[in-house]
One Martini backbone bead per residue (centre of mass of N, CA, C, O) as a GRO file, in nm:
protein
  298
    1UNK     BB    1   1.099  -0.048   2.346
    2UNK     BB    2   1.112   0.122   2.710
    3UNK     BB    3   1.005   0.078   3.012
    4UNK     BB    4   1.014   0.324   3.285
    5UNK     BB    5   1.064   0.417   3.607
    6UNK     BB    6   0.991   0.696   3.774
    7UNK     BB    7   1.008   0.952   3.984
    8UNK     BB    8   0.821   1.211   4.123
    9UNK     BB    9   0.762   1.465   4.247
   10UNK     BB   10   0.655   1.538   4.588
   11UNK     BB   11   0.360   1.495   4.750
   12UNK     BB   12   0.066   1.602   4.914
   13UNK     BB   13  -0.159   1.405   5.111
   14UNK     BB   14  -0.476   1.472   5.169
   15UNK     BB   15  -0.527   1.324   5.429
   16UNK     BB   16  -0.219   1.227   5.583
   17UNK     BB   17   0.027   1.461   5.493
   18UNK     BB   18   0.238   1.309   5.354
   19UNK     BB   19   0.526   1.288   5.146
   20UNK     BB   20   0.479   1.121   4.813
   21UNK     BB   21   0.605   0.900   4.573
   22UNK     BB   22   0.521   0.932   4.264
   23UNK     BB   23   0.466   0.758   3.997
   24UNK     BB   24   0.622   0.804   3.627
   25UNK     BB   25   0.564   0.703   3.319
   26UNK     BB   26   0.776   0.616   3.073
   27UNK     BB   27   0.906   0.653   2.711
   28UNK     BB   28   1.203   0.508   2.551
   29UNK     BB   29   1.310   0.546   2.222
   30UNK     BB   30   1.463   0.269   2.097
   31UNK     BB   31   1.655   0.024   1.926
   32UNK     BB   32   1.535  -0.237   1.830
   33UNK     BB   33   1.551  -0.572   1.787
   34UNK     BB   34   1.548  -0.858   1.566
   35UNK     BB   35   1.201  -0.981   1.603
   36UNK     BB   36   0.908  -1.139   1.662
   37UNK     BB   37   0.826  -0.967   1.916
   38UNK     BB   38   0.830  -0.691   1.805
   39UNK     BB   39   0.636  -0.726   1.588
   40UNK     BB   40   0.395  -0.823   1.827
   41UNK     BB   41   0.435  -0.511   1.950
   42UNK     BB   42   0.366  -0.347   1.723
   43UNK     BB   43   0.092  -0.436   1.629
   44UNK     BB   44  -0.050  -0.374   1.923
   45UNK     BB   45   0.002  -0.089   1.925
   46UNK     BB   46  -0.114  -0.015   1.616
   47UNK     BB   47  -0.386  -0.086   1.690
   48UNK     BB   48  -0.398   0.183   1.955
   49UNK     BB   49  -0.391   0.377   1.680
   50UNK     BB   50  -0.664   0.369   1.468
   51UNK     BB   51  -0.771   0.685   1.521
   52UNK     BB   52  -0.558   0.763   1.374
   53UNK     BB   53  -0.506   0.657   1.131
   54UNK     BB   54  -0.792   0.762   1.013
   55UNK     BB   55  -0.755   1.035   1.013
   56UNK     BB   56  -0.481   1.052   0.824
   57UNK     BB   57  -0.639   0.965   0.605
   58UNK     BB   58  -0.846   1.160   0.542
   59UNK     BB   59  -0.644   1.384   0.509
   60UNK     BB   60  -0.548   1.302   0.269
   61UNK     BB   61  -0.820   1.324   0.105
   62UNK     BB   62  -0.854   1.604   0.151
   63UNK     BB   63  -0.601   1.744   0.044
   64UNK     BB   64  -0.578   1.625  -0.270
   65UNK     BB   65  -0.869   1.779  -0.312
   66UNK     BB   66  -0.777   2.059  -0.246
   67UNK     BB   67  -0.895   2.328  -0.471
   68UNK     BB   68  -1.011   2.151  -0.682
   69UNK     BB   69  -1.244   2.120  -0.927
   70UNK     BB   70  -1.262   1.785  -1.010
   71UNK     BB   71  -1.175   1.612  -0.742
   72UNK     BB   72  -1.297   1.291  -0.757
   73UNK     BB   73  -1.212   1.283  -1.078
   74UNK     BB   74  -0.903   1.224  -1.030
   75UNK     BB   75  -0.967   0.893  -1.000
   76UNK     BB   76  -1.053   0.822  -1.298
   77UNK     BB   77  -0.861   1.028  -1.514
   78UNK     BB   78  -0.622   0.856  -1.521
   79UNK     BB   79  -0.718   0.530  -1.613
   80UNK     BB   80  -0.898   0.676  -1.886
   81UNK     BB   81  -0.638   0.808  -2.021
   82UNK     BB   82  -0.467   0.564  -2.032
   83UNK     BB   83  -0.659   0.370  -2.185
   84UNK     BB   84  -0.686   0.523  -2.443
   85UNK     BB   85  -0.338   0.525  -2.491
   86UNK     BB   86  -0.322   0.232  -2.510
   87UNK     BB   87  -0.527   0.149  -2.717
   88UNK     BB   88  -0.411   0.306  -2.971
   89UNK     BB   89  -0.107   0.181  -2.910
   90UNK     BB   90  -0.181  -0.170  -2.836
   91UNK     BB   91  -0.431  -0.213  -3.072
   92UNK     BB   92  -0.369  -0.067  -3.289
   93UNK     BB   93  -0.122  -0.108  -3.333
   94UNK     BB   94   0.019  -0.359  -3.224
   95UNK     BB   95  -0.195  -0.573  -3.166
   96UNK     BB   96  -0.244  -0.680  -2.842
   97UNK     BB   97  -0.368  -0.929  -2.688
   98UNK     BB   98  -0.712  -0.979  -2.491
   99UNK     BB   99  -0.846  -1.246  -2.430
  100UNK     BB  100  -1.113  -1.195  -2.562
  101UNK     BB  101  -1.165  -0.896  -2.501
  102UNK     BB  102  -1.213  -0.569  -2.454
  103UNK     BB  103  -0.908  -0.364  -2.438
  104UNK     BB  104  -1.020  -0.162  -2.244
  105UNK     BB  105  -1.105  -0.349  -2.020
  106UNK     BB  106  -0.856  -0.481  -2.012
  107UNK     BB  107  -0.641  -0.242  -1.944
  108UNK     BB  108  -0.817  -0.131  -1.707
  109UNK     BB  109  -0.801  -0.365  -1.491
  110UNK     BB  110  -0.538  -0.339  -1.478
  111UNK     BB  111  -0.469  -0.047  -1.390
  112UNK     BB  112  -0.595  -0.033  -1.099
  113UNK     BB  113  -0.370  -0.193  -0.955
  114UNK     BB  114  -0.130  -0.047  -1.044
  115UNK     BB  115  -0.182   0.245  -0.950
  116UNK     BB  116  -0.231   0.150  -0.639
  117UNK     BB  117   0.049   0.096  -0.587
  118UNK     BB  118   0.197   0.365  -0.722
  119UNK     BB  119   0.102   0.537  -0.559
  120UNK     BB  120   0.113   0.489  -0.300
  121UNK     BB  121   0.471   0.467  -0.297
  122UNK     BB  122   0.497   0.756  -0.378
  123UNK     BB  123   0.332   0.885  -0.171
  124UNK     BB  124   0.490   0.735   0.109
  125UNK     BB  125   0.790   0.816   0.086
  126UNK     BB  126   0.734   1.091   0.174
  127UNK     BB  127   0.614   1.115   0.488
  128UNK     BB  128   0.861   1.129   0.684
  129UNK     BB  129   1.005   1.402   0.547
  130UNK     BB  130   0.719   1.593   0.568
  131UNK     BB  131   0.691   1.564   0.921
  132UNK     BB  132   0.907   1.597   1.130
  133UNK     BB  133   0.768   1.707   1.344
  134UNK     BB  134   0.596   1.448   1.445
  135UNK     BB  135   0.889   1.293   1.518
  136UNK     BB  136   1.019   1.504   1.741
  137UNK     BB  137   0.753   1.581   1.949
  138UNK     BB  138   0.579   1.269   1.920
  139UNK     BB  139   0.457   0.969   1.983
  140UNK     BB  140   0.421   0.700   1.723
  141UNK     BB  141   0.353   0.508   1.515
  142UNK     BB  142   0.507   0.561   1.210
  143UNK     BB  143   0.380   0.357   1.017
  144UNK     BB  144   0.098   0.544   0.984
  145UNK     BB  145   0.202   0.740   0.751
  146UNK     BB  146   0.227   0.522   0.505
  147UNK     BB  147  -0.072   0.373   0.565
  148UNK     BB  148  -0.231   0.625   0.466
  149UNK     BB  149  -0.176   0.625   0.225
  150UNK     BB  150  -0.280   0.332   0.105
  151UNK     BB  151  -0.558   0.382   0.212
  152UNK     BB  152  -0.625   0.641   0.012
  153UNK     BB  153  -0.557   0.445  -0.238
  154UNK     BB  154  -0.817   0.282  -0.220
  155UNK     BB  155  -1.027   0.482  -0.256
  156UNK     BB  156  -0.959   0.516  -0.547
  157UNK     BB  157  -1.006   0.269  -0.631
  158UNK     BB  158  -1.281   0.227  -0.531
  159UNK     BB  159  -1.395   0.474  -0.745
  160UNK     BB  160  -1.293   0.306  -1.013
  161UNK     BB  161  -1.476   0.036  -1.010
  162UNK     BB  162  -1.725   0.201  -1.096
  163UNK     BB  163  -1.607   0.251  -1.368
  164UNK     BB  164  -1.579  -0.057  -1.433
  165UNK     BB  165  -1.881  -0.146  -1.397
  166UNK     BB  166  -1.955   0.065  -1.636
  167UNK     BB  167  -1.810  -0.099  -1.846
  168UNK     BB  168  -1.872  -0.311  -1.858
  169UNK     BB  169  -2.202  -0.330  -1.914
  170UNK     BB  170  -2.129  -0.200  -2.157
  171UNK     BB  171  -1.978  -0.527  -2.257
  172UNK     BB  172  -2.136  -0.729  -2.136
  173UNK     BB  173  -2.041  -0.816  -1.854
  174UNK     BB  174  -2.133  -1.060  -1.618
  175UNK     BB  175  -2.167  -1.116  -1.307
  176UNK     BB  176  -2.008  -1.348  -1.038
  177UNK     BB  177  -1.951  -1.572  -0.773
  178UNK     BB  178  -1.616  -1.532  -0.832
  179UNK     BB  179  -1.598  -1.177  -0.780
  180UNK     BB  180  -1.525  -1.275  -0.427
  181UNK     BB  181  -1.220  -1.302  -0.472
  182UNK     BB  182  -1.124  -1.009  -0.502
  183UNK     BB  183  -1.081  -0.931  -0.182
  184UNK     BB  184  -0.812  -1.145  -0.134
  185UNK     BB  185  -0.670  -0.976  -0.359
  186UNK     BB  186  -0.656  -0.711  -0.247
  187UNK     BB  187  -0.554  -0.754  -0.012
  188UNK     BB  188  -0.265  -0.871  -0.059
  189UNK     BB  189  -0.185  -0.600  -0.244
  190UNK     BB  190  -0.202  -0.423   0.019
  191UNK     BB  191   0.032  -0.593   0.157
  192UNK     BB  192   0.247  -0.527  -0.032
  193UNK     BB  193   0.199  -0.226  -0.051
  194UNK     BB  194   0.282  -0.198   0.263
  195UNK     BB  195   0.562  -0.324   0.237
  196UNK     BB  196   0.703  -0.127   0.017
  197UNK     BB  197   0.633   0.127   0.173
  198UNK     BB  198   0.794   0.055   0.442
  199UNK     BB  199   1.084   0.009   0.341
  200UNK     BB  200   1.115   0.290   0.164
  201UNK     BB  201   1.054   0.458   0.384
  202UNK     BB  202   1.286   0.435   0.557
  203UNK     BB  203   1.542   0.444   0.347
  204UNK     BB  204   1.444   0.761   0.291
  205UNK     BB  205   1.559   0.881   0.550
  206UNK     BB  206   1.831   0.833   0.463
  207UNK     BB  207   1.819   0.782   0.102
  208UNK     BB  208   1.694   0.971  -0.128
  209UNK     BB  209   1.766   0.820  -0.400
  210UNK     BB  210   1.461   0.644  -0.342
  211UNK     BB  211   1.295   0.914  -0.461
  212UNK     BB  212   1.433   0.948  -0.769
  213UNK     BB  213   1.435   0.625  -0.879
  214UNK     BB  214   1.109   0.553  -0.850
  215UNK     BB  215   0.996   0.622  -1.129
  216UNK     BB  216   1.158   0.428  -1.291
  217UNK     BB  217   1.051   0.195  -1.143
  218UNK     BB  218   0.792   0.177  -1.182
  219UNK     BB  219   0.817   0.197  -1.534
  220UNK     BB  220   0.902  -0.080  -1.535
  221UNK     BB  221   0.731  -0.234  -1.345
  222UNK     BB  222   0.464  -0.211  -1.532
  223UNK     BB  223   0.642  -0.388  -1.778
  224UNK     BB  224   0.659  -0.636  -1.561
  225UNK     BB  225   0.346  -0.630  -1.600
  226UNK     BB  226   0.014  -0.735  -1.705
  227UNK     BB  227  -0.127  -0.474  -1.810
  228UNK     BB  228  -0.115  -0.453  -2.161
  229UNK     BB  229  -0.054  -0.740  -2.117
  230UNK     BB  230  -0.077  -1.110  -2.115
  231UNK     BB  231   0.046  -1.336  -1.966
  232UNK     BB  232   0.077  -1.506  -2.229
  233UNK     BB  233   0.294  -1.373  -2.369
  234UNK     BB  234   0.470  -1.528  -2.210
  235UNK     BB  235   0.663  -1.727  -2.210
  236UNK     BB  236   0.699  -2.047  -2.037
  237UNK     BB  237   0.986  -2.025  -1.919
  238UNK     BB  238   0.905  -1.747  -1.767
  239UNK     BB  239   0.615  -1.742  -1.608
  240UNK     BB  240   0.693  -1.842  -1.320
  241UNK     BB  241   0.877  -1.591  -1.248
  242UNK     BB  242   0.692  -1.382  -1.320
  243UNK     BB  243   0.472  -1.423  -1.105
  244UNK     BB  244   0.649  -1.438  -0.820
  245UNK     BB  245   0.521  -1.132  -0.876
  246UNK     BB  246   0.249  -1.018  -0.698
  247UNK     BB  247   0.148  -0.843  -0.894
  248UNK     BB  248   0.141  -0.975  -1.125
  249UNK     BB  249  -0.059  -1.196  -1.052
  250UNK     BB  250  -0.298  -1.014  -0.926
  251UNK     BB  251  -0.352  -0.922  -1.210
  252UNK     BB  252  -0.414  -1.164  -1.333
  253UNK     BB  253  -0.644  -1.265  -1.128
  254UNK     BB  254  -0.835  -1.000  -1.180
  255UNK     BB  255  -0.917  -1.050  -1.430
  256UNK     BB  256  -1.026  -1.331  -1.428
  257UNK     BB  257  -1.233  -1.300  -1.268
  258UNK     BB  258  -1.374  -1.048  -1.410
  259UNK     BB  259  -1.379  -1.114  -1.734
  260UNK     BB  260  -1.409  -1.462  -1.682
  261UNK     BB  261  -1.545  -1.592  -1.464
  262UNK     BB  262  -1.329  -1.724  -1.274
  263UNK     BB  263  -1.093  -1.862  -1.071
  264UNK     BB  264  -0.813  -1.868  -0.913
  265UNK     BB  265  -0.502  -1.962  -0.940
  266UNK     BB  266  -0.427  -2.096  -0.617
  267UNK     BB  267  -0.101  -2.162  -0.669
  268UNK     BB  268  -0.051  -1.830  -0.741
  269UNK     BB  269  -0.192  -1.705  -0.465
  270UNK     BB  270  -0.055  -1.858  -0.263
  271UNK     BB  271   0.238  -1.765  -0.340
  272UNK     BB  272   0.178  -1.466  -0.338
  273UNK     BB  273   0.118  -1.442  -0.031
  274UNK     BB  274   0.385  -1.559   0.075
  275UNK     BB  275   0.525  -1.349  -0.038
  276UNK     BB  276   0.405  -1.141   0.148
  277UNK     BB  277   0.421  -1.221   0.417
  278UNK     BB  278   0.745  -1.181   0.412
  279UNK     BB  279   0.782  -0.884   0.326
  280UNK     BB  280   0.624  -0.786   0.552
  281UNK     BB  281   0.793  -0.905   0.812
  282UNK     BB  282   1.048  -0.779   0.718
  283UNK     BB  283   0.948  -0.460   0.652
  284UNK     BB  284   0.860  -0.443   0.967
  285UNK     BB  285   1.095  -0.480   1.089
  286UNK     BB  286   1.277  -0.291   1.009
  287UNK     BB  287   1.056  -0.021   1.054
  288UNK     BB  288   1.118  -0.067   1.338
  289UNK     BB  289   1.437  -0.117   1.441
  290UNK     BB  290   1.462   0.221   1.286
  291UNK     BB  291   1.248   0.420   1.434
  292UNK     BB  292   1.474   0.562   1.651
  293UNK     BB  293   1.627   0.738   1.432
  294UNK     BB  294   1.477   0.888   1.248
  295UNK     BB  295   1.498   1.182   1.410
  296UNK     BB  296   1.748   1.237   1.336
  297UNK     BB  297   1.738   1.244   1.005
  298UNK     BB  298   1.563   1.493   0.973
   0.00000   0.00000   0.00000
């Protein structure tokens, strides 16, 4: 992005009565290149659009359940039906291990977080090719329409949350401080989930193919974290590839605090964080560089 100053029409001076040139600053939207200053100038730019973030976060919940007679119970009924299935075939017929936890409990953990993942990125990709109108007609950081998807999936994980806090209960587990673990990884999580979701949706204004691929590559995705099955189940000569993958890790950090009252693996936490700033820092490098040609694209 490229700030040049240009003279605006000659106007005349109130007091002096002379036709002075006014400048008239404008702001000209180019491809810039891949930089940390570019990074660090995005993201300043986007701290000053935070009340537009915020507003879109807003409209994106309040239109997903707007007609719905259930409301905001479809953000509880996805995981409750989900873990009733999973409950049903990977526990009663499959017999598969649950760390000694009651495995309703053990698998909607899981899911929680991976479904956090999966609405944001799935629902965040198609964000920049359904607003056409917003992209071609007036300037803002790009990025706040796939992060506001982000935002609204989160708040529905947050509300699916009570209803795990009333499961453990169910199951007498009982809170601990160990708990506050919980916000650096859900943290850590949504940075990820931010990560992909902007590199994704970049990509989907030129290759629509990667919206089409999406749903296939999500259920492979979910099988290849530890969403119904335990980290344990992993071979040991596989496992710590396994966990490489930032969702695999922090889903089951985020169980291991919360059902087993443990501290998280902190150099498994470490190494998702690391693991998650380096793909923040490239996916929003990438749909800066990529931003000022997306109008053309649409």
């Amino acid at each position: 992005m490229k700030q040049s100053i240009v003279p605006d029409s000659r106007r005349e001076h109130p007091i002096l009565g002379s036709r002075l040139a006014l400048p008239r600053k404008i702001t000209v939207i180019r491809p810039p290149g891949f930089s940390f200053g570019m990074i660090v100038a995005g993201l300043i730019t986007l701290f000053g659009y935070q009340d537009l973030l915020y507003t879109l976060t807003i409209f994106r919940i309040s239109i997903r359940y707007k007609q719905s007679i259930l409301g905001w119970i479809w953000a509880v009924l996805q995981p409750l039906a989900l873990m009733t299935i999973y409950t049903l075939i990977f526990f009663r017929v499959a017999r598969v291990p649950s760390e000694g936890a009651p495995y309703p409990l053990f698998v909607f953990s899981g899911l929680l977080p991976w479904i956090f993942f999966s609405s944001a990125v799935s629902n965040s990709i198609n964000g920049l090719i359904n607003y056409p109108a917003l992209l071609t007609k007036m300037y803002f950081p790009r990025e706040i329409i796939p992060l506001s998807y982000v935002l609204a999936a989160l708040v529905d994980f947050a509300i699916a949350c009570v209803i795990l806090s009333g499961l453990m209960a169910y199951y007498r587990v009982p809170p601990n401080w160990n708990d506050l673990y919980l916000f650096p990884i859900v943290t850590i999580l949504g940075a990820f989930t931010s990560a992909v979701a902007l590199f994704l949706s970049s990509i989907q204004v030129r290759f629509r193919d990667v919206g089409v691929a999406l749903p296939l590559l999500l259920q492979v995705g979910m099988f290849a974290a530890p969403v119904v099955y335990s980290t344990t189940s992993v071979p040991l000569k596989f496992r710590q590839l396994f966990l490489l993958n930032p969702v695999a890790s922090l889903i089951d950090s985020f169980r291991r605090v919360l059902l087993h009252g443990l501290t998280p693996d902190f150099a498994i936490l470490f190494t998702a964080g690391l693991v998650t700033l380096c793909c923040l820092a490239v996916s929003y490098g990438y749909f800066k560089a990529t931003e000022g040609n997306m109008a053309d694209m649409l």
